[in-house]
C-alpha positions in Angstrom: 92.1 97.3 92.0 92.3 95.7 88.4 95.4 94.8 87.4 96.1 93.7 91.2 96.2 90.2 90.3 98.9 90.7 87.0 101.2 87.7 85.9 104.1 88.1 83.5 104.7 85.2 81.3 107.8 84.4 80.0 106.7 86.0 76.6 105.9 89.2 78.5 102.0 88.8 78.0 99.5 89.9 80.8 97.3 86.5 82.4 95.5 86.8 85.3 96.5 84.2 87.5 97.0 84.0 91.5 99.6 87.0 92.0 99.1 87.3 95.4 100.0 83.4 95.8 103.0 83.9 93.8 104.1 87.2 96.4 103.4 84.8 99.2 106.0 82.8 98.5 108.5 85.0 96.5 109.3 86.7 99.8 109.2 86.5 104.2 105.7 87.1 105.0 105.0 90.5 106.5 103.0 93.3 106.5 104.0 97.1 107.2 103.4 98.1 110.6 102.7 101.7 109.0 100.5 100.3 106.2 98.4 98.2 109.0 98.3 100.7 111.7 97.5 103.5 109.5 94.7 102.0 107.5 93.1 101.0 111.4 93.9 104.2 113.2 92.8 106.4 110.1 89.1 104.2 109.4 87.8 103.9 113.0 89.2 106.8 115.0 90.0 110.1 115.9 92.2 112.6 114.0 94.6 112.7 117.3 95.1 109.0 116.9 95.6 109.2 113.6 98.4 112.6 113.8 99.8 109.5 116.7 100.5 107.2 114.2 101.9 109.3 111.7 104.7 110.6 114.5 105.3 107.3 116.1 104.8 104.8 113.4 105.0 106.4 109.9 108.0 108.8 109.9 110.1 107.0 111.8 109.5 104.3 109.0 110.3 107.1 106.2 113.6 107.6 108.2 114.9 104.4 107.4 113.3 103.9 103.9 115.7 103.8 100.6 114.4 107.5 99.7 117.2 110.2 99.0 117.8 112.8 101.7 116.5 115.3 100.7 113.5 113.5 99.8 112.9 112.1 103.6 113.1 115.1 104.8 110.4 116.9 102.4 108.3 114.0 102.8 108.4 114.2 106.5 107.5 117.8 106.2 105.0 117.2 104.2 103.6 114.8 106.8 104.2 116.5 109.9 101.9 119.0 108.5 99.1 116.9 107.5 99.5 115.3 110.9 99.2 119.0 113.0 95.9 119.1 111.1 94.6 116.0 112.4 95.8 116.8 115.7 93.8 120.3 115.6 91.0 117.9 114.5 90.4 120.2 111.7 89.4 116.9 109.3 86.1 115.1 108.9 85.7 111.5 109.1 85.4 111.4 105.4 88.6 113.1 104.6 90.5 110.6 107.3 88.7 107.9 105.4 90.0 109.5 101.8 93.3 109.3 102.9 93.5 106.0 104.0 92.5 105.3 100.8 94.9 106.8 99.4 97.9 106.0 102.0 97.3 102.6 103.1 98.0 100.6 99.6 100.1 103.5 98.3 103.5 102.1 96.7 105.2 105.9 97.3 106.9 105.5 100.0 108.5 102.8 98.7 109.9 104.0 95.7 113.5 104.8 97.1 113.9 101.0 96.3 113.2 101.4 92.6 115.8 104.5 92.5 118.5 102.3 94.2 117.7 100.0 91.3 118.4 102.4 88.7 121.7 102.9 90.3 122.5 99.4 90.1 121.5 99.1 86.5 124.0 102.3 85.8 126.8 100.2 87.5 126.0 97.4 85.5 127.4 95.8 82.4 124.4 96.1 80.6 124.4 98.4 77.5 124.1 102.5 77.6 121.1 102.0 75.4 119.6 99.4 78.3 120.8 101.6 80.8 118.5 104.8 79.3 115.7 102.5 78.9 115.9 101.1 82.2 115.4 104.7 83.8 112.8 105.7 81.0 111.1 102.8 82.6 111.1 103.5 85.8 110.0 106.8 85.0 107.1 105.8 83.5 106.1 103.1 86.2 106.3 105.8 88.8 103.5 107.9 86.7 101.9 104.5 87.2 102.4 104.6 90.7 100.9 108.1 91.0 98.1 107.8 88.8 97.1 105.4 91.8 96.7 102.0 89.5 99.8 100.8 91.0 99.1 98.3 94.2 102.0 97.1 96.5 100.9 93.4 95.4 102.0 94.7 91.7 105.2 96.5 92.8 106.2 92.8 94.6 105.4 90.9 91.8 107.5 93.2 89.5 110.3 93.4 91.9 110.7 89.7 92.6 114.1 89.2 91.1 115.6 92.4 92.5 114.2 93.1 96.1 113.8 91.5 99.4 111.1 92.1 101.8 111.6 92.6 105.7 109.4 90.2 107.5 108.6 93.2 110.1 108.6 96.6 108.4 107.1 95.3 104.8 110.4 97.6 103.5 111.5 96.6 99.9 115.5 96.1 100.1 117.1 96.2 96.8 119.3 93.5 95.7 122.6 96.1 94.7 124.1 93.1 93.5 121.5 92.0 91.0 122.6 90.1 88.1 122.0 92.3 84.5 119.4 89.3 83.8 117.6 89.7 87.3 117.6 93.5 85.9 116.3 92.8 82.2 113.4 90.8 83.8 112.6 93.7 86.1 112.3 95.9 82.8 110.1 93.3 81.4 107.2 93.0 83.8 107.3 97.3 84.6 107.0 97.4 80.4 104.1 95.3 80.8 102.2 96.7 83.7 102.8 99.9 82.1 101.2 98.7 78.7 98.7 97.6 80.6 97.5 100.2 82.6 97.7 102.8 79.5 100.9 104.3 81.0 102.0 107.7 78.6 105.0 107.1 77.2 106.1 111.0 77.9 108.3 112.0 80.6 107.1 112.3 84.0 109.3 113.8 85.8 108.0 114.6 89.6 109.9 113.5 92.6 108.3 111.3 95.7 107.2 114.4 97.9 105.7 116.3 94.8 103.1 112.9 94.7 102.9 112.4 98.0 101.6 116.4 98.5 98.9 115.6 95.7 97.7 112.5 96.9 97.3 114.3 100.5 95.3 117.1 98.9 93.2 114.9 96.5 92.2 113.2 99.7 91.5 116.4 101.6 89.4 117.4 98.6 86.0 116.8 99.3 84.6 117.9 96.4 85.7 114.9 94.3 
């Protein structure tokens, strides 16, 4: 994915230099079981497999993710549906492959991370007019997100000052106790992906399950 290899200067600028070098040693190293299991089970095997996984491996991982609620639980709808389908074997090999596309690098899921963030920044001491930015930002860098130019390597990158990453699960914890400087410099590199990857300016608006839904249909959607 271009843009998977971003590097924020200290001026802000965009270089292309070794980002996956510099997410190798920001953090533990570990992958998601979900993101590994998934992108097997859903390439080389059958749709009952696949529904498996989602039930054993990827909802109980949405369960203990940093999303709202209410935003778990309309997620997990969302994919206990798409998972009866695959049990009823009712999708081709191609539309398991789409979504695995889609799913399997998908920064979505962790996005609760990002809104714990803005609730830091809110409790912070940095300015109201810092504050509004910060969520206009993170606004915007979730229409990044959805728009699909957004890889997990980027969100790492971006996050470096303000997450941790479980060795096991691959789950972005949010510092809650980030410093207002470890925040600015968050706002600095989502600016500059954004930039970068022609992000609109206007409001976005949706909510994680409202993505999640249309990524699941664009993959079932043959026709594209």
């Amino acid at each position: 994915m271009a843009g998977q290899d971003i590097k924020l200067t200290k001026q802000g600028d965009v270089s292309y230099g070794p980002a996956c070098f510099v997410t190798f040693i920001f953090l533990l190293v570990g992958i998601s079981l979900f993101f590994v299991y998934m992108s097997i089970v859903l390439m080389g095997n059958t749709g009952v497999r696949a529904s498996r996984a989602i039930y054993e491996q990827l909802i109980p991982w949405v369960e203990q993710s940093h999303l709202s609620q209410n935003d778990r639980r309309d997620v997990i709808d969302e994919l206990e549906i798409l998972a009866e389908k695959m049990k009823k074997e009712e999708l081709t090999s191609r539309q398991l492959s789409r979504l695995n596309a889609r799913l399997s690098d998908s920064v979505i899921l962790q996005w609760g991370a990002v809104e714990k963030l803005i609730t830091a920044a809110q409790e912070s001491d940095m300015s109201d007019e810092e504050k509004a930015e910060f969520m206009a930002l993170c606004d915007r860098w979730f229409a990044c997100a959805a728009s699909g130019k957004l890889s997990l390597q980027d969100m790492e990158f971006a996050m470096q000052q303000v997450c941790t990453k479980d060795a096991r699960s691959g789950r972005l914890n949010p510092k809650m106790d980030a410093t207002s400087t470890a925040l600015r410099d968050f706002m600095r590199r989502i600016k500059t992906m954004c930039e970068h990857f022609n992000t609109p300016t206007e409001k976005f608006g949706k909510k994680v399950p409202e993505v999640l839904r249309q990524m699941i249909e664009d993959g079932l959607d043959e026709s594209k």
